[in-house]
Phi, psi and omega in degrees: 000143163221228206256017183248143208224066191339114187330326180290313160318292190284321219263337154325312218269341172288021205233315189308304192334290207299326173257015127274038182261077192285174205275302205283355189289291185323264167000318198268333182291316165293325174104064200230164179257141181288123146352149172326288209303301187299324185298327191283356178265358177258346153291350176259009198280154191281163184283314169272021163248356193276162192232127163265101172268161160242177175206109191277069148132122169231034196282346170195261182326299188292353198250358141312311190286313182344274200294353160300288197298347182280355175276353192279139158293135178061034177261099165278124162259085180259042130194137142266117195247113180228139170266352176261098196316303186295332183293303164352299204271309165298336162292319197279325167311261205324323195299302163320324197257310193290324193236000186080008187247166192234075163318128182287142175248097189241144192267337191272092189314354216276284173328288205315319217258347168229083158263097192273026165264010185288120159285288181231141188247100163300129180216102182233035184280239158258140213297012166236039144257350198305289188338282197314328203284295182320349166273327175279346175289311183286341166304335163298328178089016165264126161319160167215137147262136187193123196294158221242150354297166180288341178207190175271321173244190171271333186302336182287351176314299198267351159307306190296333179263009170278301197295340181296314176303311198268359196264327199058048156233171214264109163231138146275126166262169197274068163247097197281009191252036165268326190277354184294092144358292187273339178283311190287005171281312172302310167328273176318332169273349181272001182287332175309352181081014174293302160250067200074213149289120161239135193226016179195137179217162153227196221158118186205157182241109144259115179237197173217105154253162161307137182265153175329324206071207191224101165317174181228145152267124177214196198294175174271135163301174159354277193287007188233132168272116193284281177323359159277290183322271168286015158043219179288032160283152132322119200279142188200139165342129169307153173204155187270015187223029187232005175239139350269005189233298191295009166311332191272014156239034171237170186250029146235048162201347175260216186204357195052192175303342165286336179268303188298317205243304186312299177280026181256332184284309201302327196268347157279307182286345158315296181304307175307292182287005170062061204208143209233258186266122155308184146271321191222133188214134175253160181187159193205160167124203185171201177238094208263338194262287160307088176283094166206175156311003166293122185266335187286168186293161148257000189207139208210160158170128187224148201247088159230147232219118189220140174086167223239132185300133213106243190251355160267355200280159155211174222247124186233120172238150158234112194230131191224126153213153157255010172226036170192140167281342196277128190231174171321102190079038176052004162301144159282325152240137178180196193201121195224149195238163179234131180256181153267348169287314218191165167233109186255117159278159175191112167237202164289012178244341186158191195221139180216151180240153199215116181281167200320325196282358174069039170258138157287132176256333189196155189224126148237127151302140176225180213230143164276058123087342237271330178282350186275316193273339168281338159323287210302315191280357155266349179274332181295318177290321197267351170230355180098005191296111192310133180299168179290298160239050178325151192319307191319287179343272200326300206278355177308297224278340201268321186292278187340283197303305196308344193262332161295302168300333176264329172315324207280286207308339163233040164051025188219162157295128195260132176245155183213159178287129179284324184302279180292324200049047179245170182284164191292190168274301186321352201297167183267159182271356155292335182308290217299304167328313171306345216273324198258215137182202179234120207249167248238115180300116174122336182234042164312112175281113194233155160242000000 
């Protein structure tokens, strides 16, 4: 599959959306408690529909996604997988009191996966567990949702849609605004020619985070199995200012800000602008703010350039800071496509197209997608129902950040075969190193 999405086709899968949207999925997106009658109807869901998931790192995102799927009809969330006990324990608490389910508390993925009442595996740990753990889940015979970026490099990338394929299991990534009714509406009218030609979008995140400091190595608490913890990583000292969030600005477990935030833009415009591997990605920027221990850029902006230079090529931009808010049209996030007709913005409240003369034609509010898209990946299991974002997608559009961060990291250009989705033969052997990595003995990722 790749990321051009035939008008028959895109209009199919807004239709899947709309009919996996179960009663309590609508509710939950208002934040509402179900009716009697719905609740006795997610309790009457058949035994061989109902889905027992687990959800693997809940220290924030997953201990979202817990409590989302337990709003799913007919969804158990039965373990919770954590290396941090006390994180563990706070997930398992809220399911009890908000949603009523009692989940079991296992620390060990390992343990998790060969439960065979396990259906499906929620994967919200950090990001050089994505690959490993989705490949032992379908090696498992488990399903996957697994948090967006899709891998750590690109080779876990082509693991992951091998194991999906040989295994026939259904994984989804969490880039959940595919599923947004209204983002796949704006999509759809601009493919509809609404605003002309388009032959360039871009996409940027400002925020203000905090710095880091400068960590100390000392033990590990108690309650966290480190050595679990960093898994298939290469092992390093424990340090106090890199668990439980800031790990994603060092590279050898994150992806930095072009993998956390940079692929939910990157992966609308892919989609939108119907376009799969670049040729060519340039990338620039640095740690223009901060003296701490952060190895990834705060300021990063990266150029991919697809399709043969000329009246077929197009454009992709991506720009990030973390020490300032005012981003494009003064949004802190957001994705904007450019036509010779119009122009479509899409940030997180909603969307508007504005014609060359920059008079607004149209305004939407819009919903992040996120119960429309955990529908659709229970509906993929229990009937087949085509995914939003299937793994191939998620790593089309996830190989973007990864071709951004090794351009920024060997200061050069990465040119690559669009065809094959490999680096060109010319590529340098620093690229070429990034493309991979290295694990930790005992946990090599094979399919």
């Amino acid at each position: 599959m790749t990321g051009s999405i035939p008008r028959r086709d895109f209009l199919l899968g807004s239709l899947a959306v709309a009919g996996g949207v179960n009663v309590l999925g609508r509710r939950a997106a208002a934040d509402e408690a179900p009716t009697s009658a719905e609740a006795a109807a997610w309790r009457r869901c058949s035994a061989n529909d109902r889905l027992a998931i687990a959800v693997m790192g809940t220290n924030g995102r997953g201990h979202a996604l817990a409590l989302a799927f337990a709003k799913q009809e007919g969804v158990d969330v039965a373990t919770i997988c954590d290396v941090d006990s006390e994180v563990a324990a706070r997930t398992t608490a809220a399911l009890s009191s908000e949603r009523g389910q009692q989940p079991k508390q296992e620390g060990d993925i390992r343990r998790v996966l060969d439960d065979p009442a396990i259906d499906a595996l929620v994967i919200a740990a950090p990001d050089h567990w994505h690959a490993p753990a989705t490949v032992l889940a379908c090696q498992a015979g488990k399903h996957v949702y697994v948090e967006k970026p899709a891998c750590h490099n690109p080779r876990e990338g082509e693991l992951m849609v091998a194991a999906a394929e040989k295994y026939d299991r259904r994984v989804q990534l969490g880039t959940q605004r595919r599923s947004s009714p209204e983002v796949r509406q704006a999509i759809e009218r601009m493919q509809a020619g609404e605003l002309g030609r388009v032959r360039m979008a871009r996409s940027w995140i400002a925020s203000i985070r905090p710095s880091i400091g400068h960590g100390r190595e000392v033990d590990p608490p108690a309650r966290l199995n480190y050595d679990l913890w960093q898994g298939p990583a290469p092992r390093e000292p424990y340090r106090d200012n890199v668990i439980h969030y800031h790990w994603h600005w060092f590279w050898t477990w994150g992806t930095g800000e072009l993998g956390n935030n940079g692929i939910h833009g990157l992966d609308l415009c892919r989609l939108a602008m119907q376009v799969d591997c670049p040729r060519e990605v340039v990338c620039g920027g640095g740690r223009l703010f901060f003296d701490d221990d952060q190895q990834t850029p705060d300021t990063e902006l990266a150029t991919f350039c697809f399709g043969e230079r000329g009246s077929d090529e197009r454009l992709i931009h991506w720009e990030h800071r973390t020490w300032h808010r005012h981003g494009g049209r003064g949004r802190d996030w957001g994705v904007e496509f450019y036509g010779d007709q119009g122009t479509l913005t899409l940030d997180s409240a909603g969307w508007e197209i504005l014609d060359r003369d920059g008079k607004q034609t149209a305004q939407v509010k819009i919903s992040n997608g996120e119960p429309e898209h955990l529908a659709n990946f229970c509906a993929a299991i229990r009937s087949g129902t085509p995914l939003q974002a299937p793994i191939d997608a998620g790593v089309s559009s996830t190989l973007l950040c990864h071709l951004g961060n090794i351009a920024y990291r060997t200061s050069s250009t990465v040119n690559l075969d669009p065809a094959t989705k490999q680096l060109a033969d010319t590529s340098s052997s620093e690229q070429k190193s990034l493309w991979s990595r290295e694990y930790a003995p005992g946990w090599e990722v094979k399919v």
